[in-house]
Backbone as numpy.savetxt, mean C-alpha at the origin, in Angstrom:
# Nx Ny Nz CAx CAy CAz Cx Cy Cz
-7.85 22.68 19.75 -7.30 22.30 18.44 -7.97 21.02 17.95
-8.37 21.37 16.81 -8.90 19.59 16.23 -7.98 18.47 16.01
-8.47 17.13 15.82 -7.66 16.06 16.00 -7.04 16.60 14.93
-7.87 16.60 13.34 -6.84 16.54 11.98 -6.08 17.76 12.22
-6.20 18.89 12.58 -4.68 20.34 12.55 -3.73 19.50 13.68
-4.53 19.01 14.92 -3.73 18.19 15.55 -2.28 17.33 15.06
-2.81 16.09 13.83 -2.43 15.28 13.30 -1.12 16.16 12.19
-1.74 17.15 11.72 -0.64 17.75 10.84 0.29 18.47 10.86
0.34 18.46 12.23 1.86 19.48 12.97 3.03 18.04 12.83
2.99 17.09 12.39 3.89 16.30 12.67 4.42 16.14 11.00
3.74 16.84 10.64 4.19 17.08 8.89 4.82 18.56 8.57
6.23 18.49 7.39 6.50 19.46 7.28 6.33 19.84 6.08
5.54 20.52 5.87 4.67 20.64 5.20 5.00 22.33 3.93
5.53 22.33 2.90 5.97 23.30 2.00 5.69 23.96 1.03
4.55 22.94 0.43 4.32 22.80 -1.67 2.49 21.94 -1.15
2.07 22.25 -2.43 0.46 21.78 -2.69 0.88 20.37 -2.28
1.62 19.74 -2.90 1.84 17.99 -3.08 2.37 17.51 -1.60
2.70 18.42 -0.57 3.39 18.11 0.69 1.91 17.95 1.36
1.15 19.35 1.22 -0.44 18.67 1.80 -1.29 18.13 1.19
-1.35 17.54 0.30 -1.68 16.65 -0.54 -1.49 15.02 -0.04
-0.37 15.10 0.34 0.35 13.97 0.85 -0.17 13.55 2.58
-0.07 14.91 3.20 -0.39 14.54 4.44 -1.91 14.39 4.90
-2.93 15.22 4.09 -3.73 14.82 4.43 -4.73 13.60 3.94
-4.42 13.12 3.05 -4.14 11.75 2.45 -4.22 10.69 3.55
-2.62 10.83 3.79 -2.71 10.04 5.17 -3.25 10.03 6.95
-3.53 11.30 6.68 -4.53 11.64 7.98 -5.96 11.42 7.82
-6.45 11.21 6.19 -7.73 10.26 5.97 -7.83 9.19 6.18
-6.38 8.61 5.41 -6.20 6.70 5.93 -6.51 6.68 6.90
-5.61 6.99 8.22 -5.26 6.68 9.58 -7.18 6.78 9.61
-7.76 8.43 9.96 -9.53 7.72 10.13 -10.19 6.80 9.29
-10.13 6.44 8.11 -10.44 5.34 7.80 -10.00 3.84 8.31
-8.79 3.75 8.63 -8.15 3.07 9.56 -9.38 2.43 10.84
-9.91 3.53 11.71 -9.84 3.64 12.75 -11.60 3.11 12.38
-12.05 4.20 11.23 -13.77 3.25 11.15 -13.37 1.69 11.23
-12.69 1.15 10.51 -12.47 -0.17 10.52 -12.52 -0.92 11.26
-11.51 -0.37 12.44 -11.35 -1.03 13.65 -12.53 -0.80 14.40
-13.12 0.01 14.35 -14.73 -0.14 14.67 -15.97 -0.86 14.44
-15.79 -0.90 13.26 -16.60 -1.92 12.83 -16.14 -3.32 13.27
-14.94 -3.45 13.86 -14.59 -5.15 13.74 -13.90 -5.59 12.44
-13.53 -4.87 11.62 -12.94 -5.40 10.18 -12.10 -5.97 10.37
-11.21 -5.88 11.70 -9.54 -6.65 11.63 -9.27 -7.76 12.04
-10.76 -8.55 12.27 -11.05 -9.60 12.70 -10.89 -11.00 11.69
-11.18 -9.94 10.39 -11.45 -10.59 9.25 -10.22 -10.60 8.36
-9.54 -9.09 8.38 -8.75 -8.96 7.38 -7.29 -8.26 8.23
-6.59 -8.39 7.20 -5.15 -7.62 7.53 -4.72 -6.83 6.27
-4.20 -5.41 7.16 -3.73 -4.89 6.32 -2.06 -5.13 5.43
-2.16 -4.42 4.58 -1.18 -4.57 3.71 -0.59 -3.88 2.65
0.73 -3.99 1.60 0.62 -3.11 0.84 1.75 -1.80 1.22
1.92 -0.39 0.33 2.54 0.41 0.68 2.24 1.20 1.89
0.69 1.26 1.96 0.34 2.51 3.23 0.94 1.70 4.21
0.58 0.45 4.53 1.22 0.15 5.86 2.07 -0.07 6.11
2.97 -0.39 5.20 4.64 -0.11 5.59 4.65 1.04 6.07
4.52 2.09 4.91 4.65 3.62 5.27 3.94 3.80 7.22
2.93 3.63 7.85 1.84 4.12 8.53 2.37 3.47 9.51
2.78 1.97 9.61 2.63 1.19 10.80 3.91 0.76 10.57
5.65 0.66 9.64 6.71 0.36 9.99 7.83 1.44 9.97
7.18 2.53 9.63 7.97 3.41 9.17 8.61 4.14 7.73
8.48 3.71 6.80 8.72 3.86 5.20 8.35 5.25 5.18
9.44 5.67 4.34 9.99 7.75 4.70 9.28 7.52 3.12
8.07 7.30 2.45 7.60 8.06 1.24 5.96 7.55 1.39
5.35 8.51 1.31 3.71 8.52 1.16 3.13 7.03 0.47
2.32 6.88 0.27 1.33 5.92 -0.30 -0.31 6.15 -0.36
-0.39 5.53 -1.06 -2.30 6.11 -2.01 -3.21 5.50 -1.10
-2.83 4.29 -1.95 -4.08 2.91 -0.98 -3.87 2.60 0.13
-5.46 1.96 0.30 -5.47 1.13 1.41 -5.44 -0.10 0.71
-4.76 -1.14 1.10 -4.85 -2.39 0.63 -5.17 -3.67 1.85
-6.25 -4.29 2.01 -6.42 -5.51 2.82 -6.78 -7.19 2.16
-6.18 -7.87 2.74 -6.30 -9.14 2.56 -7.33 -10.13 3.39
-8.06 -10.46 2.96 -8.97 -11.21 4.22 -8.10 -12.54 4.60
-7.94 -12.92 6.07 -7.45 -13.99 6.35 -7.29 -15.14 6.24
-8.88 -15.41 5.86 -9.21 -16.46 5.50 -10.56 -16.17 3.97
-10.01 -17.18 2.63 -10.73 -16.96 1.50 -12.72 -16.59 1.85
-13.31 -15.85 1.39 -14.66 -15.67 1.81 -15.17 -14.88 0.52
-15.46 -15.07 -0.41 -15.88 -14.48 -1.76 -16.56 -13.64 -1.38
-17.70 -14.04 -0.03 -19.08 -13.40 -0.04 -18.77 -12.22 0.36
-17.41 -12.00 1.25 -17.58 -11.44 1.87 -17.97 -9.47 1.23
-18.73 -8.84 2.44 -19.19 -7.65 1.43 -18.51 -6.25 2.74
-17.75 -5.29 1.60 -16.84 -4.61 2.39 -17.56 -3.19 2.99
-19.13 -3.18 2.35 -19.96 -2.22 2.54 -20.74 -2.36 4.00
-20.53 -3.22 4.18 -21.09 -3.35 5.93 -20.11 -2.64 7.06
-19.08 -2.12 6.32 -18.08 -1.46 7.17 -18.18 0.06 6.62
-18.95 0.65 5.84 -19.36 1.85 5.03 -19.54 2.96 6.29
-20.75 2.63 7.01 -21.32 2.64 8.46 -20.00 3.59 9.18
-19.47 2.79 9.80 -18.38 2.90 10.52 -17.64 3.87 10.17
-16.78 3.49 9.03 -15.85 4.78 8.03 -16.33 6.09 8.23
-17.98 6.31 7.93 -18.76 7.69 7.70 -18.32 8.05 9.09
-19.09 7.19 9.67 -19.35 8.49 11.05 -18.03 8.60 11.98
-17.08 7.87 11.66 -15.23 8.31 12.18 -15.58 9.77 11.77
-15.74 10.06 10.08 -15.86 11.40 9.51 -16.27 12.49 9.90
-17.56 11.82 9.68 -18.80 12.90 10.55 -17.90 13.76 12.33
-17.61 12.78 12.85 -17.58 13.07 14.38 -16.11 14.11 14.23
-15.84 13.81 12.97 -14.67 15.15 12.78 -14.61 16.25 11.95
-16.16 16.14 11.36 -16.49 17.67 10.55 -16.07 17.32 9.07
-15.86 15.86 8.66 -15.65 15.95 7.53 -16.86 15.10 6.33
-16.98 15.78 5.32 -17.58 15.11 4.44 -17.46 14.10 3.81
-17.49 12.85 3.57 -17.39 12.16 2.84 -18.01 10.93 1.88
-17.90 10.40 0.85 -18.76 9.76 0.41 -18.21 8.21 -0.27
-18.52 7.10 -0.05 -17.98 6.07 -0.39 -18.29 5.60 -1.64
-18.04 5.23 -2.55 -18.40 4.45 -4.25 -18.02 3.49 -4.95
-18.56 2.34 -5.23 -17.99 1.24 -5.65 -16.99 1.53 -7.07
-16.41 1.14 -7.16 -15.46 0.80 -8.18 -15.54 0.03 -9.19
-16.04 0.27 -10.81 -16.13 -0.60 -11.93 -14.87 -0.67 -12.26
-14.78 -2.35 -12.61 -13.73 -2.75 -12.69 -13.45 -2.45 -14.31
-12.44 -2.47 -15.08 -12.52 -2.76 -16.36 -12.20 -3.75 -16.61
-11.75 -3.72 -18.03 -11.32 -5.37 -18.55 -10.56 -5.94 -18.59
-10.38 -7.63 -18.67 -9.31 -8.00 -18.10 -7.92 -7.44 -18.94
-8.11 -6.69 -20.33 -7.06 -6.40 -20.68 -6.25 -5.07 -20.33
-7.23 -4.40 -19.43 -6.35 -2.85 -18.87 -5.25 -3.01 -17.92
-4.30 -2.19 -18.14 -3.38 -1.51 -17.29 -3.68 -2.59 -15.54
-4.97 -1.89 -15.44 -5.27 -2.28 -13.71 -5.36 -3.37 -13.79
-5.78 -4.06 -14.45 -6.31 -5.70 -14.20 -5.21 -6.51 -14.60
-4.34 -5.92 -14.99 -2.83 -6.51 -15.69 -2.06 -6.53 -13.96
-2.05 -5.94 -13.56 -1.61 -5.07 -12.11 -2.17 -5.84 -11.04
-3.21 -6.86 -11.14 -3.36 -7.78 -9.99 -4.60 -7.49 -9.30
-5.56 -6.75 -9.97 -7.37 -6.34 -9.42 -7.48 -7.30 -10.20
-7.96 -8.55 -9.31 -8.62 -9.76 -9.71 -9.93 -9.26 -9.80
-10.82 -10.75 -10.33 -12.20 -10.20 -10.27 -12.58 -10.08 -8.64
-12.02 -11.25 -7.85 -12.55 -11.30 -6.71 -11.89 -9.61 -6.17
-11.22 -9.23 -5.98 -11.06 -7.98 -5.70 -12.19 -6.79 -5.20
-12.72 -6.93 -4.06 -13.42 -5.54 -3.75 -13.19 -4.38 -3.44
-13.34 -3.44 -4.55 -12.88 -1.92 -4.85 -13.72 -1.06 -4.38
-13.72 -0.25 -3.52 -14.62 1.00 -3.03 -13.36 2.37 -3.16
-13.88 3.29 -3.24 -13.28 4.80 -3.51 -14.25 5.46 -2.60
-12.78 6.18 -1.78 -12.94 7.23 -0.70 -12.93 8.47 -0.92
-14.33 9.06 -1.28 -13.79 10.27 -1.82 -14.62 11.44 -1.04
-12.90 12.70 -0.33 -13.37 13.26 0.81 -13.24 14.75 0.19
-14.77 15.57 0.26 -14.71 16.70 0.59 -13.68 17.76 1.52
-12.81 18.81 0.72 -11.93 19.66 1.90 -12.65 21.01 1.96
-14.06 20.99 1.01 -13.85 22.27 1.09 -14.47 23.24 2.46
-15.17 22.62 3.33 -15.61 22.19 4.59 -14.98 22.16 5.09
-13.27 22.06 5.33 -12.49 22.20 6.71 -11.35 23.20 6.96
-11.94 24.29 6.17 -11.40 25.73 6.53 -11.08 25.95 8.24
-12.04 25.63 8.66 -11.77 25.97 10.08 -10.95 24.85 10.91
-10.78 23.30 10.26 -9.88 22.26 10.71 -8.56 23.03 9.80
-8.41 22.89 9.40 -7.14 23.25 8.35 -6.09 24.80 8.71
-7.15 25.43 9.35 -6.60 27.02 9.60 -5.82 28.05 8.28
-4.82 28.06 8.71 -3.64 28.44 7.38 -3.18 28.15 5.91
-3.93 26.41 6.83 -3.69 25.45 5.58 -4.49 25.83 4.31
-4.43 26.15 2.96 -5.35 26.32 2.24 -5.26 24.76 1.02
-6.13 23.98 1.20 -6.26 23.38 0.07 -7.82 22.91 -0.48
-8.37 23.07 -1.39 -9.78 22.80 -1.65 -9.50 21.92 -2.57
-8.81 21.00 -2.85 -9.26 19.70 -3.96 -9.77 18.63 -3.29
-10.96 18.12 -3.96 -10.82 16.57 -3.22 -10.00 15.67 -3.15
-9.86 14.55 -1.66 -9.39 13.75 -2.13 -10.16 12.51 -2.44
-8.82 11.71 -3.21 -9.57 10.35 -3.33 -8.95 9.20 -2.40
-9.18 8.39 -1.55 -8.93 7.37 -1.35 -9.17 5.96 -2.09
-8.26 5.01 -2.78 -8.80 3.60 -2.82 -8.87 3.03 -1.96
-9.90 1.96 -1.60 -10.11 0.90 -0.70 -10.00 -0.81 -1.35
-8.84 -1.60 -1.56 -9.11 -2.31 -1.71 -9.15 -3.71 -0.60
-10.07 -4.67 -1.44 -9.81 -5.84 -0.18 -9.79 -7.22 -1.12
-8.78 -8.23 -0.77 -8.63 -9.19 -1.67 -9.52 -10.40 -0.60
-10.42 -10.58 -1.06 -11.47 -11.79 -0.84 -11.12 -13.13 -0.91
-10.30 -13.57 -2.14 -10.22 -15.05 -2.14 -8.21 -15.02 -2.59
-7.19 -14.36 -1.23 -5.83 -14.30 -1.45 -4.75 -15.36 -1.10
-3.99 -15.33 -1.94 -3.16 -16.35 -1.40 -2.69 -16.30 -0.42
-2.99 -17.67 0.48 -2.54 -17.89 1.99 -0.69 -18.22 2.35
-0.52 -18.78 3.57 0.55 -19.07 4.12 1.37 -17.62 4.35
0.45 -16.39 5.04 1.43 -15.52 5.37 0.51 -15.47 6.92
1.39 -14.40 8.07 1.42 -14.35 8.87 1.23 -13.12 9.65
0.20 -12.75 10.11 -0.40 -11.49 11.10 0.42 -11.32 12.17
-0.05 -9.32 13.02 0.66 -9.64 14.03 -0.49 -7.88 14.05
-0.45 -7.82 15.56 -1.75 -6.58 15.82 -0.56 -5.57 15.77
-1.11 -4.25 15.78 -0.34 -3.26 15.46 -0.98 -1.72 16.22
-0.25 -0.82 16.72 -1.12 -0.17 17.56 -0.84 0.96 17.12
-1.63 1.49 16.67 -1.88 3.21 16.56 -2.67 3.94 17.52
-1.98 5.53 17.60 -2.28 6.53 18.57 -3.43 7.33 17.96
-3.34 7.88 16.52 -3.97 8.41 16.43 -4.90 8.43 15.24
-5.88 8.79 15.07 -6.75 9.80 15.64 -7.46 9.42 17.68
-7.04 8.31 17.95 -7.01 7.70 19.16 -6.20 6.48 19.36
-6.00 6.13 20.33 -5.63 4.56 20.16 -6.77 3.99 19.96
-6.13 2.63 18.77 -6.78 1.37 18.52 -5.75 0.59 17.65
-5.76 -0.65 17.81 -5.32 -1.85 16.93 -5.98 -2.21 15.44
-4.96 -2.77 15.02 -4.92 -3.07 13.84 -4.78 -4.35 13.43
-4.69 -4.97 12.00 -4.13 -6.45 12.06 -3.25 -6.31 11.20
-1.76 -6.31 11.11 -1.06 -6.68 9.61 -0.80 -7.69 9.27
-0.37 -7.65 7.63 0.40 -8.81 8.06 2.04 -8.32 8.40
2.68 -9.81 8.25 4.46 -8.98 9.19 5.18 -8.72 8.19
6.42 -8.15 7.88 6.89 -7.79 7.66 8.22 -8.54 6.08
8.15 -10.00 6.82 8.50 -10.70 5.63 7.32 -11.32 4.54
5.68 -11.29 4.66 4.67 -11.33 4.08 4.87 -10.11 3.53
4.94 -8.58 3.81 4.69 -7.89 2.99 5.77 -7.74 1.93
6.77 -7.84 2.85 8.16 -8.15 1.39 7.50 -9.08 0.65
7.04 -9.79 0.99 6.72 -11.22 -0.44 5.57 -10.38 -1.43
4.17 -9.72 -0.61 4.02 -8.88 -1.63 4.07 -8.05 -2.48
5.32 -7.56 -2.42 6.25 -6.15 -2.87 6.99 -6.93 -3.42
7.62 -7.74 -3.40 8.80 -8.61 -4.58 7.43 -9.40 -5.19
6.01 -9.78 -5.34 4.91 -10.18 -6.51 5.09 -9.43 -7.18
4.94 -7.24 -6.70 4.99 -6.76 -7.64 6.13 -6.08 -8.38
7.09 -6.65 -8.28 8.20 -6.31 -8.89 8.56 -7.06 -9.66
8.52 -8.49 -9.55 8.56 -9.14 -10.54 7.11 -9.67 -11.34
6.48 -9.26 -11.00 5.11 -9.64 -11.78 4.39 -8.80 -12.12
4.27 -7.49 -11.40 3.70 -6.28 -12.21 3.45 -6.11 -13.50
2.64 -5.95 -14.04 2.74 -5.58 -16.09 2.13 -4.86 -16.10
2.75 -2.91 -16.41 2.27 -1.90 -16.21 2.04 -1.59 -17.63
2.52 -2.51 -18.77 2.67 -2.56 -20.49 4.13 -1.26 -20.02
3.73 0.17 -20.42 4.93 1.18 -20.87 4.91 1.90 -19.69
4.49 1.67 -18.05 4.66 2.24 -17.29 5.46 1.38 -16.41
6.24 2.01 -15.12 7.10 1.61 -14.40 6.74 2.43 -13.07
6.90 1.15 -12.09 6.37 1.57 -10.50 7.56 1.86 -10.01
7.86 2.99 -9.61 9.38 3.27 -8.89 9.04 3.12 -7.76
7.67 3.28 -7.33 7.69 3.04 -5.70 7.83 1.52 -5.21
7.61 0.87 -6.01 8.19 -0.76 -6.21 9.96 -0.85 -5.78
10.27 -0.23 -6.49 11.95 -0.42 -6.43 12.23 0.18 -5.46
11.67 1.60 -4.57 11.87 2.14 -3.63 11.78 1.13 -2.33
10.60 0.59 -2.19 10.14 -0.09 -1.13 11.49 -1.11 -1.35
11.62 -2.17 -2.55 12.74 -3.18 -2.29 13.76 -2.94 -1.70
14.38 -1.58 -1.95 15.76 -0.82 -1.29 15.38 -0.60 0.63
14.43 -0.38 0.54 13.95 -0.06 1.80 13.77 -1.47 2.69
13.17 -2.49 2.31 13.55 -3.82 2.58 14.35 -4.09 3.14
15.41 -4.34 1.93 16.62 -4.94 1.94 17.59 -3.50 2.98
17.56 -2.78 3.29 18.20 -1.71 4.02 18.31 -2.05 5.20
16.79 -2.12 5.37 16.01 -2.83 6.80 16.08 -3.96 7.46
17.30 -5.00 6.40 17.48 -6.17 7.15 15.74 -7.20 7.33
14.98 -6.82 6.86 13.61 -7.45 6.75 13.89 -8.91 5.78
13.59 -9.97 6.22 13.70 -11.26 5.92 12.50 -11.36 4.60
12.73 -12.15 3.58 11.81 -12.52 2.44 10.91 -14.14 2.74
9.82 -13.61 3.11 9.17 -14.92 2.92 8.92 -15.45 1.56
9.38 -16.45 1.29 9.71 -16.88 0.09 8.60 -18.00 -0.31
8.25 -18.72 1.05 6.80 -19.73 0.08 5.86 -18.79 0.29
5.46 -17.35 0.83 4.56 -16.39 0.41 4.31 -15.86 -1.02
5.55 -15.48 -0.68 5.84 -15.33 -2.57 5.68 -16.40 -3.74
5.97 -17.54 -3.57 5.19 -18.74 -4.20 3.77 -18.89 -4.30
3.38 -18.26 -3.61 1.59 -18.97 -3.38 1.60 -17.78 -4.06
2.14 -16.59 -3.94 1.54 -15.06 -5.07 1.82 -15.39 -6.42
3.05 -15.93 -6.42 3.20 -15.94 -7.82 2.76 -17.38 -8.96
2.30 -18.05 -8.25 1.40 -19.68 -8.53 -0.14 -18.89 -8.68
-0.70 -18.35 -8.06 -2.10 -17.57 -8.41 -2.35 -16.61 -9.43
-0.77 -15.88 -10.04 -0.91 -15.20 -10.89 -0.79 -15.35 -11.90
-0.57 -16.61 -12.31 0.30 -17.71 -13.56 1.47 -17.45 -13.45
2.22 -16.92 -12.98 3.68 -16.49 -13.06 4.66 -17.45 -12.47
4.16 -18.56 -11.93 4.82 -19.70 -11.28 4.52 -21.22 -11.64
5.02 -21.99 -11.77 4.14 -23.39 -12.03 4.08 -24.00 -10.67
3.14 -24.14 -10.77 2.41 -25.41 -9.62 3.33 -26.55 -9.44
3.94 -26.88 -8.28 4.66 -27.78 -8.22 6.13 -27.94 -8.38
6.65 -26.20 -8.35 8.15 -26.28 -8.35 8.14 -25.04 -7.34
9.74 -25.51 -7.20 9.89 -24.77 -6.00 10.90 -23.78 -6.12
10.32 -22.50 -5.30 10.87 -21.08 -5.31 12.03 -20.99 -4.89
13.31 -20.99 -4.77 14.43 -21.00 -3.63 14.97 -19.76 -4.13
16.03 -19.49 -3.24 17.06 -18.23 -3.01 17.26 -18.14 -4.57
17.95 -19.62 -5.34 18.70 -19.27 -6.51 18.06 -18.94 -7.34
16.75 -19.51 -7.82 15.75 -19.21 -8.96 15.06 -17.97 -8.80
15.19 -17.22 -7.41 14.77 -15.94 -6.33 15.99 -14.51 -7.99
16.81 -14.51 -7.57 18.17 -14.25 -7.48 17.57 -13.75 -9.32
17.90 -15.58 -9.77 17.70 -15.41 -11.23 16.61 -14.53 -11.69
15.38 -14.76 -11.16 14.21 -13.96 -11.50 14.50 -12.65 -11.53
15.16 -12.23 -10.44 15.19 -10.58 -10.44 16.39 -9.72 -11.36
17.02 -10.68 -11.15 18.26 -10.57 -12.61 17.76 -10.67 -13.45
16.94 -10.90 -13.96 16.75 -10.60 -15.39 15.34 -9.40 -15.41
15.01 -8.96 -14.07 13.74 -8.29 -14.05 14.78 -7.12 -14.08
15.36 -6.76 -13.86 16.34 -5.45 -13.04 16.88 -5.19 -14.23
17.57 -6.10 -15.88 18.25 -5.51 -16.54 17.10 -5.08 -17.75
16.09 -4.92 -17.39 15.20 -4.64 -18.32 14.22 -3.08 -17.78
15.19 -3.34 -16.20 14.43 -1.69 -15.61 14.76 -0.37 -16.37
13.83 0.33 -16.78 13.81 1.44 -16.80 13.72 2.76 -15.66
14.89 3.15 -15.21 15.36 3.84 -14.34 15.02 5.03 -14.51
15.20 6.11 -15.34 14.76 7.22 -15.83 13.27 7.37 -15.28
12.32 6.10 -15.76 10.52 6.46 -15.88 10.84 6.00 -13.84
11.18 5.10 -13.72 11.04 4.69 -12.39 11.14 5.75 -11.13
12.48 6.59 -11.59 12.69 7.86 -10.58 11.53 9.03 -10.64
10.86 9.01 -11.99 10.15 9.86 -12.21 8.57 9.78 -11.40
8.44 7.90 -11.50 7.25 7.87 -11.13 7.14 7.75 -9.22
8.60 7.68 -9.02 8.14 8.24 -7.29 8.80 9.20 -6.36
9.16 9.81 -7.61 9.64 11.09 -7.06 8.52 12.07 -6.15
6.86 12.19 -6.88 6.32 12.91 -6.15 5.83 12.47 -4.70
6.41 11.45 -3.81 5.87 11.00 -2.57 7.35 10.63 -1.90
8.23 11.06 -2.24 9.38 11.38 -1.17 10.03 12.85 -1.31
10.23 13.37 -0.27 11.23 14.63 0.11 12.80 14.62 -0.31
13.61 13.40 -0.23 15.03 13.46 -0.77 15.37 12.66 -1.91
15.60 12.90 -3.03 16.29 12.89 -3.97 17.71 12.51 -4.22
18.08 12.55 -3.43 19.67 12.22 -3.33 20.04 10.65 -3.24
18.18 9.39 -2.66 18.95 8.26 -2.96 19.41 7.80 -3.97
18.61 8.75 -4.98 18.31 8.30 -6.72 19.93 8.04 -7.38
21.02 9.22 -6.84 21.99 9.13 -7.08 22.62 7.52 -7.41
22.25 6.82 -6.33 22.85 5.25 -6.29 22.08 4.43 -7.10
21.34 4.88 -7.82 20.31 3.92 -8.80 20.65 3.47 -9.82
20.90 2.23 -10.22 21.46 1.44 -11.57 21.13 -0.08 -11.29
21.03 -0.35 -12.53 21.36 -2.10 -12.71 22.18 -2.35 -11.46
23.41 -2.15 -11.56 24.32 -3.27 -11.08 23.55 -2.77 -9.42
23.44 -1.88 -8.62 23.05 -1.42 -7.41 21.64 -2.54 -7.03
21.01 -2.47 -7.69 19.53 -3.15 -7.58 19.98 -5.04 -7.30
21.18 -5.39 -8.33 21.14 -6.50 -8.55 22.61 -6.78 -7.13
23.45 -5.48 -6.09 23.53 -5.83 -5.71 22.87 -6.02 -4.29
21.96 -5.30 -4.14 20.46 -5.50 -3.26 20.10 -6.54 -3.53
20.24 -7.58 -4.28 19.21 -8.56 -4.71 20.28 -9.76 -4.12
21.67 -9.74 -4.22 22.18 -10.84 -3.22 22.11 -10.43 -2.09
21.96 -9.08 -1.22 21.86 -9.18 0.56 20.58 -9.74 0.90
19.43 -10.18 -0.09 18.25 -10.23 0.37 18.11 -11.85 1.60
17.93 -11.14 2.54 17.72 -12.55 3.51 15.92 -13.42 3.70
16.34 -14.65 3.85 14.99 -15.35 3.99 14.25 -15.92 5.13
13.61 -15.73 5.03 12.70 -16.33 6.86 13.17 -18.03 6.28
């Protein structure tokens, strides 16, 4: 049996968008793993939705890869790890091809959304139609796409910790922990500017947080939100001004677009039931702080 049919017995798998979903993440995980080959985790840590989802557990899919380099390095160039990524591929029968990413302008959607300039964007984009014989039963021929991003020059004062994955083999990882990534997930909830769109997987992850008893690093979240203009330099973030911020972010949510937009990367529907203003805002007093 191959590693990837291997990898996808642990998915239950129903509708186009169920393998859509899984093999998605059975690309991450080998992209993952070029990484750690190359030495990338030396440099950077991961972050973001996949790795909640991949490495803490989070019950709904995710797109990107998102990494932070540890320490600021402009120069640094994410194509020296290109190498690596391929031939994870190769050694598993799959096609794939890597492509830089033009950014647009600073007034789009994305660049509103936090793709700085320093931001290095590559797109993973993998041939299926080649793994008839990995796939068996499975029938899907669309490509996928992977993003790759890596933030070059990010705001500091958060905190790593290695992380171990089985498969496509064992190898380590670097994240960051767990109250860093809350701090990046409450940047984009309160700082997001999608103009007329709404990230429900934003509000998902916060519920998931706060569920989880996961602590808020809060001068993380300062240094995110001081880099994005969204903070002034020289005042300070606490629980109460925490609290206020999201109170007034929460009565301006649009719930309707929010359920809609992450409905397609979870299986149950039934948390949606508990979704409102007052629910969100009372998630927003259990939130605890490192």
């Amino acid at each position: 049996m191959s590693i990837i049919k291997q990898m996808l017995l642990k998915y239950d798998i129903g509708s186009e968008n169920e393998i859509l979903n899984a093999l998605k993440e059975i690309f991450q995980e080998i992209t993952l793993l070029g990484l750690y080959r190359g030495n990338f985790f030396s440099k950077a840590a991961f972050y973001g939705g996949t790795s909640l989802r991949i490495l803490y557990g989070l019950n709904r899919f995710s797109e990107d890869l998102d990494f932070s380099l540890i320490e600021k390095d402009r120069s640094f160039n994410i194509e020296h790890y290109f190498k690596y990524i391929i031939d994870e591929f190769d050694a598993l029968g799959v096609n794939v091809e890597l492509r830089k990413k033009v950014k647009k302008e600073k007034s789009s959607n994305i660049e509103s959304a936090f793709l700085k300039n320093d931001t290095s964007i590559r797109t993973l984009d993998i041939k299926t139609e080649n793994l008839a014989d990995i796939l068996g039963s499975i029938n899907y021929h669309k490509k996928i796409k992977i993003k790759i991003e890596v933030d070059t020059n990010p705001p500091l004062k958060f905190q790593t910790e290695a992380k171990t994955l089985l498969m496509p083999m064992t190898f380590n990882i670097v994240s960051m922990t767990l109250p860093n990534l809350f701090a990046g997930k409450m940047h984009a909830v309160l700082c997001r500017n999608w103009k007329t769109r709404v990230k429900g997987r934003d509000w998902y992850d916060f519920e998931w947080y706060v569920k989880n008893n996961t602590r808020l690093n809060l001068e993380h979240l300062q240094e995110r939100m001081i880099e994005s203009g969204d903070f002034e330099q020289g005042k300070k973030l606490d629980k109460k001004r925490f609290i206020e911020l999201m109170n007034n972010k929460i009565d301006t949510l649009n719930l309707t677009k929010a359920i809609e937009e992450v409905q397609p990367f979870i299986k149950d529907n039934k948390i949606f039931d508990f979704w409102s203003q007052d629910y969100f805002k009372l998630l927003t007093e259990k939130v605890s702080f490192v």
